[in-house]
N, C-alpha and C positions, 0 to 999 in steps of 0.2 A: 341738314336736319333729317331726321327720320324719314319724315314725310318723303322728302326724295328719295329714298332707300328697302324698296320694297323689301330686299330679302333680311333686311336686318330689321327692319318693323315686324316683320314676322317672326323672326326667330323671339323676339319681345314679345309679341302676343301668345306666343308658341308657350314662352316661359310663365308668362303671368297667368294663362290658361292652367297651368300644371297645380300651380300653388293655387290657383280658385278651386280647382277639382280635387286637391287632395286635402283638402280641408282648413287652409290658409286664406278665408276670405276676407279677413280684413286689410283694405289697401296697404296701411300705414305697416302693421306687423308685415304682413308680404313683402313689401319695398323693404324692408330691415333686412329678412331674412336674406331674399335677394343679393341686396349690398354686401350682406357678411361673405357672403360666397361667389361675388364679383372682385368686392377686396382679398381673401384668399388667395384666387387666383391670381388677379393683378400681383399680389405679392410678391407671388412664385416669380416671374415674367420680369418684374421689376428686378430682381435680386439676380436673376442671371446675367441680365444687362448691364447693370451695374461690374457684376464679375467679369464680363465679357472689356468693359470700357478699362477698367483698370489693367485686364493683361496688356492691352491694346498699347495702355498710355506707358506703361509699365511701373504699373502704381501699385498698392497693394489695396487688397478690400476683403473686410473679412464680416460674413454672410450671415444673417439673422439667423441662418439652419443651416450654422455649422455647431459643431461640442452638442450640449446636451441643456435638459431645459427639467428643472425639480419646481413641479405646481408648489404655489403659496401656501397650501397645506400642509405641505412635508418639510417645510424647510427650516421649523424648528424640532423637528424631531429627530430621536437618536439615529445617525448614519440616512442623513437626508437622500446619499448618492442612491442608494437602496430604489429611492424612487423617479429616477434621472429617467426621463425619455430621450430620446434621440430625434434630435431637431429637424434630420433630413426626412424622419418619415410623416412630420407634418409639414413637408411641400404637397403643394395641389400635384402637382406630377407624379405627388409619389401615392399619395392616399385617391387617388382617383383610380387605380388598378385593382383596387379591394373590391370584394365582394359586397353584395347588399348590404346583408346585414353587419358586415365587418365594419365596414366604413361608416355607415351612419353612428357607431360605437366611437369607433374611433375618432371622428368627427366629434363628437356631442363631447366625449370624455378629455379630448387631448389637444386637437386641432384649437375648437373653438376657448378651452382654458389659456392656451399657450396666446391665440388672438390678442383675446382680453390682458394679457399682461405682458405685450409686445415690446412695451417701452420702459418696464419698470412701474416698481409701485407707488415712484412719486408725479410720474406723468399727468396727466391732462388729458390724455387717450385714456390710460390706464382709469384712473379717475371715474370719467363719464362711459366708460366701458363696465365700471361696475357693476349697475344692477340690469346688463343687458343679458338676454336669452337664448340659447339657442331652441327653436320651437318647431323643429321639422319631424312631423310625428311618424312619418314613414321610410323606410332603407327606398322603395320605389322613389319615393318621391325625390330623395335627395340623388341618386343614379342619375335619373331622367332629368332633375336640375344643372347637375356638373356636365352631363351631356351635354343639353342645351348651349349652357354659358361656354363651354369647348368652343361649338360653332361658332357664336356671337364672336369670341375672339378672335377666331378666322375669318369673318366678315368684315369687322372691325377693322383690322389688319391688313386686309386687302382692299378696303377703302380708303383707308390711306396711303395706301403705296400709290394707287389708279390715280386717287383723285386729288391727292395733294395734301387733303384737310387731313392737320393736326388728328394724333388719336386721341387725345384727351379733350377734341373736342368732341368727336365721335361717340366718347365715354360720356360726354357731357348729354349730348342727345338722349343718349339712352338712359341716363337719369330723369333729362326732362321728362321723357314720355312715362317712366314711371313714375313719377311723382305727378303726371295730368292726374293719374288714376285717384289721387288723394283729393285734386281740385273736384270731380269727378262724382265723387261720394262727399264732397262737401264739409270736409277736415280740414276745418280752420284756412281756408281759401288760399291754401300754400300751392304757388305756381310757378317754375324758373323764369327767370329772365333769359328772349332768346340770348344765345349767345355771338349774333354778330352786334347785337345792340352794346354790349357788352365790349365786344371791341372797337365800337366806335367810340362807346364814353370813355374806353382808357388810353382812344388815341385824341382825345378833344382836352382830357384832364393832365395826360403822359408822365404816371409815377416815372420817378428813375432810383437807381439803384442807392437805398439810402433813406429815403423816405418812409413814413411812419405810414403807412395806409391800415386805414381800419373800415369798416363796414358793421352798423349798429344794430341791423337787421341780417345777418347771413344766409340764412338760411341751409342749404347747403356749400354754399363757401364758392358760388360762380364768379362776384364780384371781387375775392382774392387771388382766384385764380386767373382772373381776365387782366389782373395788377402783374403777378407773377411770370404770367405771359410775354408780359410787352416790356417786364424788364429783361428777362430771359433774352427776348428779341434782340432787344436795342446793342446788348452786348454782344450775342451771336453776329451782329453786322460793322460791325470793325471794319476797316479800312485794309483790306486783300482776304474778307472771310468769304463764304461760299456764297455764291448768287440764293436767294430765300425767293421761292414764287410766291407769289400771291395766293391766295385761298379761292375756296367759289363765293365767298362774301369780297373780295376784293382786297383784304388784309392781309398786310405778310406776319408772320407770326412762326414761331419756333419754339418747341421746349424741350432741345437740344440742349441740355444744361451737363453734358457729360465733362465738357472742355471746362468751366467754371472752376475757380480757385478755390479751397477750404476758407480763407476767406473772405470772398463774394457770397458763399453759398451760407456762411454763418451769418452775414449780414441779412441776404434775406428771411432766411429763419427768424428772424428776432424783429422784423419790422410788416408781419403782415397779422394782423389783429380782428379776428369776429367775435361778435355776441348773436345769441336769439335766446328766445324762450320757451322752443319748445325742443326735451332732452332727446327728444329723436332725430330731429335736424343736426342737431350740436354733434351726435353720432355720425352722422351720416356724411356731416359737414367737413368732420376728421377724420373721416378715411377716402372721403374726395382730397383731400390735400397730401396724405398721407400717398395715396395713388400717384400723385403726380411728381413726388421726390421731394416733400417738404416735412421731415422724419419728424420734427415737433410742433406742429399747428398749433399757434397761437388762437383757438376757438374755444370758448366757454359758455357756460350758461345763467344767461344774465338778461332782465329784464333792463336797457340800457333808459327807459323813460321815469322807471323811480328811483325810489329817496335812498336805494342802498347804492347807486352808479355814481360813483362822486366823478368819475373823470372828466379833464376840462385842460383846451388846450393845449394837446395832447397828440394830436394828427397834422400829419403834412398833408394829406388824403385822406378823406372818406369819398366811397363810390358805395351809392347805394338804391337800391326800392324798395324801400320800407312800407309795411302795412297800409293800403287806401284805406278800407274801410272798417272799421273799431271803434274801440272807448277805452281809456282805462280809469281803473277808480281814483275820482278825484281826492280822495286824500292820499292817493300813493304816488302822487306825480312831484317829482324832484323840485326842492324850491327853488333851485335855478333857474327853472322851463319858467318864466312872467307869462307867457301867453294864456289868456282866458280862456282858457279851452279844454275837453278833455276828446275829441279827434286827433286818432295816431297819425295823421297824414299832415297835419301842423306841428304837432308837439316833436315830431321824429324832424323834420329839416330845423326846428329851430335847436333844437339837443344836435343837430351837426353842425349847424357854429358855432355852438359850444364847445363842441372837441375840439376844432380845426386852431391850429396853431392860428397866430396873424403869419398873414400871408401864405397859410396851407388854403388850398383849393379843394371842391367839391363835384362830385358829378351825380346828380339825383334824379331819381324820374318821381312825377309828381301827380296826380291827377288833373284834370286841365283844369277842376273848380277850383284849385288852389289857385289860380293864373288871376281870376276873377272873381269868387266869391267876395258876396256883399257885408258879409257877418264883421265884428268888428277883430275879431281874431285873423280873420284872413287878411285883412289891410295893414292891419301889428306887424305880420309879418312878413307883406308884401314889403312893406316899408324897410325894414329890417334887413332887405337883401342888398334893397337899392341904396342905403346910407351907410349902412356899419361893413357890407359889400361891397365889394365892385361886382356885380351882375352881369356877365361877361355874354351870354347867351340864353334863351330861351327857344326850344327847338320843340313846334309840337308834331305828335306823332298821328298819323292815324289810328283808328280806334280797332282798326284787325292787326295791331301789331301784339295783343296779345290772345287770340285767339288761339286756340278753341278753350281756352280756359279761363278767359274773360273777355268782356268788347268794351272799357272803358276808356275811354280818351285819356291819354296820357302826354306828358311832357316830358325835356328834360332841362334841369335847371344845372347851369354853370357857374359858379361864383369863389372868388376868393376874399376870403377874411381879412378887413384892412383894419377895421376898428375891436375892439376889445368887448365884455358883457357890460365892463363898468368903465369903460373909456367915456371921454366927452367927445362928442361928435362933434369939430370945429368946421369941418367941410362935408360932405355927402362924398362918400368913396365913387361911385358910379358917378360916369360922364355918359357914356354911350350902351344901349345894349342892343344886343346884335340880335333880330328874330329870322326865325328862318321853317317855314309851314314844307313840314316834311309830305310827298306825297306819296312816295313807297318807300318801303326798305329794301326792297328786292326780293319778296314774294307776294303771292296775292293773300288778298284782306281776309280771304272766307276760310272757314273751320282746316279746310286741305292744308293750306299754307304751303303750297305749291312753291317752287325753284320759282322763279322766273327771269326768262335774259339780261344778262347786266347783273348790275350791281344795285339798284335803284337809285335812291340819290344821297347813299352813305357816303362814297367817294367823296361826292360834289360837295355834300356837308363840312367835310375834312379840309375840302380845299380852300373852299371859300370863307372858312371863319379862318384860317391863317393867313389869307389876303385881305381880310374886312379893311375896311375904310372909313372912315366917317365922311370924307368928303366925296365918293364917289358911290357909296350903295346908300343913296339917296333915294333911288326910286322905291315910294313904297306901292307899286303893284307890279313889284318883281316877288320873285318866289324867298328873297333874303332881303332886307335892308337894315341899318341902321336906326335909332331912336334917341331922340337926346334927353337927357333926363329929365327937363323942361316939360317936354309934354307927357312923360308919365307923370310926373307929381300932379299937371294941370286935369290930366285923367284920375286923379286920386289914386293912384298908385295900381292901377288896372295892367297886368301885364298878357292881357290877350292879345294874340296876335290879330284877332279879328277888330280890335278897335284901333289899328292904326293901318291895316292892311286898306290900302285904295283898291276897290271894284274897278276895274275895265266893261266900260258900256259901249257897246257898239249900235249907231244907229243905224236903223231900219226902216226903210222909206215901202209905205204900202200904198195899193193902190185907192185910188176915192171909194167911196162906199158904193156910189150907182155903177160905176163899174165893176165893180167886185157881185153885185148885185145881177150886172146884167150876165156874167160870165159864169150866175151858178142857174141862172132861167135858162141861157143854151147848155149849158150841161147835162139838165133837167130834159128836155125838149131832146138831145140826142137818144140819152137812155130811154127816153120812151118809144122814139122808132127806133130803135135798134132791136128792143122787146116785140114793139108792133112787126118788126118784120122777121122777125125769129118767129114769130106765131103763125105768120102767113106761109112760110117755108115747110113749117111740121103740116100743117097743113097740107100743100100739095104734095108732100113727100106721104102721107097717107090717103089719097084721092088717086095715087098713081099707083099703090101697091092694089 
């Protein structure tokens, strides 16, 4: 996390500083511009490596900026080539050697057109890249920018080499911290998800390669890439492949995707799937995936809670943290969602067992009032998890796990789809669900969100839900046990940890009252000689001077 990273939290506030001062005050435009010139780069970086992996393998690869690039403008007009650029002079290593004024021309007129129509004009990038801007009003400003972000890559860079962690999760960091700045100014309460939480729900849910994972909320696209991650992984660790260490969150992880087949790597193109609603996420969301080696992101913009989302049934996987606190307008809400409700923190988990195949799985984080609320919608769908579910998990989190951008108690709910929208329910999917009262994640609670030693109890989380038991995590005033579904229905469907959780009392033998009595009268009785003869001491000590 940043937070441990002083010199690259700074080169972030170095950069954010620049575009506040040069007249880029709006978070959300700042964070756009930013990204378009974080993506740039990355591009350049990405496309050498790529050319680099193919000499290596002795493969062939042929390079976004190679031949020549005729803008959309000219290409129905007579002798299109007339207005051909030359691809290699919009790499960031080539256009960063220009002068001020050159380059911001160059940039605005060439660079950023060529962006915008990366993929063709029937793209999904291309698409939601339409009515994007380039809006950097000054040649200083953009100088002092590509400067900046130079650094951050050699920060970046040697962070990962020192310390292990993944670069793109590093890249990840460093979008969180820009996008705090959005929570910050109070736009639309858009926050990432850390991203070890991220690798713990994709190692509790564990897409594999092949599965339809989608994410109904994306926001910037962390919950596909924390899928693509750990299928990445799973494959990179084959039987004689290279020892993978562990990260500082305790996960091993890899997105080493260079050895990968043409087609493994089309499978997962075509089975990672997001929605949001708002068209600067969705930007922002495809060129986070775009950065990481996924040429066509399946991410669109789509309110997935109403009446135009017909999808159903549809996911092997959803992982998601969808919207806590909102409304939407009750007559735009899908006639599928039955729940009485118009709270996006209800209507969004039950529209995810709507997607989820039978028998596709979910990993959700939830507010902890969804766990217990008394409302008749919360019980709909209490009920809803544990019958038409199997309810595999309930994991709550403390309330500094999303700090400094929020401190609401949150959970994470685990379930897979047994029964159908319009099934008959013959039996209650759920037998057992397993709770387990997280007390760190391995940093501290407060705004800092400091490293701290270890791991906290992600590891342990991992471990012990693939050892559960029903017969043996019995004890309920351990830090995990089991529940039978007996006594949450007898609870009315209450899945708080704290209504099944047993207190540990210890007793405390004190002494009688007259004794306690008599031992605060000699206490009383010393402090006043000890005064009294403190007094008598200043005393000769001034009769003697």
């Amino acid at each position: 996390m940043l937070q441990n990273n002083p010199e690259l939290k700074s080169k972030i506030d170095q950069l954010w500083n620049k575009f506040w001062a040069g007249g880029i005050s709006n978070p959300l435009s700042a964070i756009e511009q930013i990204t378009y010139l974080l993506f740039m780069k990355r591009l350049d970086e990405l496309e050498q490596i790529r050319q680099s992996n193919a000499e290596w393998l002795d493969g062939e690869y042929t390079s976004k900026f190679e031949g020549t690039w005729i803008p959309p403008e000219y290409r129905n007009q007579p002798e299109p080539e007339k207005f051909a650029i030359d691809k290699h002079s919009l790499r960031w290593s080539e256009f960063k050697r220009l002068h001020a004024e050159e380059m911001l021309a160059h940039v605005q007129g060439k660079v950023f057109p060529f962006l915008k129509d990366l993929n063709g004009g029937e793209s999904s990038f291309t698409r939601h890249m339409k009515n994007a801007v380039f809006i950097i009003p000054k040649p200083a400003l953009l100088v002092e920018a590509v400067k900046t972000i130079d650094e951050i890559f050699e920060v970046m860079e040697k962070d990962s080499k020192e310390k292990g962690q993944a670069f793109q999760d590093i890249q990840g960091d460093v979008y969180e911290m820009l996008l705090s700045e959005i929570a910050t100014a109070g736009k639309n309460g858009q926050f990432r998800t850390p991203r070890h939480i991220i690798k713990l729900m994709a190692d509790l849910v564990q897409p594999q390669l092949g599965h339809r994972v989608g994410d109904p909320a994306c926001g910037t696209g962390g919950f596909l890439l924390g899928a693509y991650q750990s299928i990445v992984t799973q494959l990179a660790m084959k039987p004689g492949a290279e020892y993978i260490a562990p990260d500082e969150d305790g996960f091993t992880r890899t997105s080493v995707a260079a050895g990968l087949t043409e087609k493994v790597r089309n499978i997962l193109q075509e089975t990672l799937y997001g929605y949001d609603i708002d068209a600067t996420m969705v930007r922002l969301g495809l060129m986070n995936l775009m950065m990481h080696g996924i040429d066509e992101p399946k991410i669109d913009y789509r309110d997935t809670l109403s009446k135009s989302y017909n999808e159903e049934a549809a996911y092997d996987i959803v992982m998601a943290n969808p919207p806590f606190t909102g409304s939407i307008d009750k007559g735009d809400i899908n006639e599928s969602l039955q729940l009485a409700t118009t709270k996006t923190e209800l209507l969004f988990v039950e529209n995810i067992y709507r997607l989820l195949k039978k028998g596709g799985s979910a990993c959700v984080i939830v507010p902890q009032g969804v766990l217990f609320g008394s409302g008749s919608a919360f019980k709909t769908l209490r009920r809803l998890l544990v019958e038409r579910c199997d309810l595999k998990a309930v994991i709550t989190m403390p309330s500094g796990v999303f700090k400094p951008y929020a401190g609401v108690s949150t959970a994470i709910l685990l379930f897979t789809k047994v029964w159908g929208r319009l099934d008959k329910v013959t039996r209650p999917a759920t037998e057992y669900v397993w709770f387990y009262d997280m007390k760190s994640d391995g940093y501290s609670l407060d705004d800092k969100r400091t490293k701290l030693d270890g791991y906290g109890d992600l590891r342990d989380i991992i471990a012990r839900f693939r050892t559960r038991n029903v017969e043996t995590d019995t004890d309920r005033t351990a830090q995990c046990f089991m529940v039978p579904r007996s006594d949450i229905e007898a609870e009315d469907y209450d899945l708080s940890l704290s209504r099944y959780k047993q207190d540990v009392f210890e007793e405390v033998h004190y002494d009688a009252p007259g004794v306690i009595l008599d031992r605060l009268i000699r206490a009383e009785v010393g402090d006043v000689e000890e005064a009294e003869l403190a007094r008598v001491q200043q005393g000769d000590c001034i009769h003697s001077s």
